[in-house]
C-alpha positions in Angstrom: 102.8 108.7 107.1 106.1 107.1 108.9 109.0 108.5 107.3 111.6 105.5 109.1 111.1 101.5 109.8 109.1 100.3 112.6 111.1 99.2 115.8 109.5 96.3 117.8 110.2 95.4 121.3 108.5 94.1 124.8 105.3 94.2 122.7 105.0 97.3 121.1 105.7 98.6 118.2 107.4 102.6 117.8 107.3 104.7 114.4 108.0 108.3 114.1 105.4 110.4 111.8 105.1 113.3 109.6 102.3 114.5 111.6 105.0 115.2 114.6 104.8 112.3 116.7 105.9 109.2 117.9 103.4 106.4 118.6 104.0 103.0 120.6 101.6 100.9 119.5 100.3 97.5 121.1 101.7 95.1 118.9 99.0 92.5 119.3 95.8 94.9 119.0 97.9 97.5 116.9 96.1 100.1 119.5 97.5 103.3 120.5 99.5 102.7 123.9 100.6 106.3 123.8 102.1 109.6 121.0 105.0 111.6 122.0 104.4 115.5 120.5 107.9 116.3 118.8 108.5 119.8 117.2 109.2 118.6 113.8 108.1 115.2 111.5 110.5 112.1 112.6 112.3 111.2 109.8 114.1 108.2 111.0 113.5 104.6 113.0 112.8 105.1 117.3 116.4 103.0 118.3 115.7 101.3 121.7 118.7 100.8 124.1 120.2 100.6 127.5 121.9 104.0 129.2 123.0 103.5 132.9 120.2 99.8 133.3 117.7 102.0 131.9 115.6 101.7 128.3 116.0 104.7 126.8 114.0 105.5 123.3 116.3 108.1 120.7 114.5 109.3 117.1 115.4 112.6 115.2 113.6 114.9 113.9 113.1 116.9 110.8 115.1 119.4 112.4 118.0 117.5 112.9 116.5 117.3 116.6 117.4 114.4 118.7 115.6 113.1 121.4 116.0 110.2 123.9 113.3 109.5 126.2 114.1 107.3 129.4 111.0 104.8 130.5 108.9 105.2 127.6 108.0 101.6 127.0 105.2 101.5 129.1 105.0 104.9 129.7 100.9 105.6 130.3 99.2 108.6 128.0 
């Protein structure tokens, strides 16, 4: 179950789960490009922007956790 909106970009698509994760998903094939373990569900929308020329990928947590992840959009499993 995704808790926030999907965000799309460069292909993919990214959604936080209950199950602890966050997925980026082909968005052509809808096939798992790779999951992200968190410690808690993700409650809200991956938000996709640009720190120092460099994509960086933020989502909370159900434990008022946040994360951002630098060079996740093609990042390989």
């Amino acid at each position: 179950m995704a808790y926030g909106q999907p965000t799309v970009a460069a292909g993919r698509v990214f959604v936080g789960s209950a199950n602890r994760a966050v997925y980026s998903l082909d968005a052509r094939t809808g096939c798992i490009a790779w999951k992200f373990d968190t410690m808690a569900p993700v409650r809200a929308a991956v938000t996709i922007g640009g720190i120092e020329s460099r994509n960086a990928r933020s989502f909370s947590s159900e434990i008022s956790e946040l994360m951002c992840t630098p060079s996740m959009l093609h990042r390989a499993n």
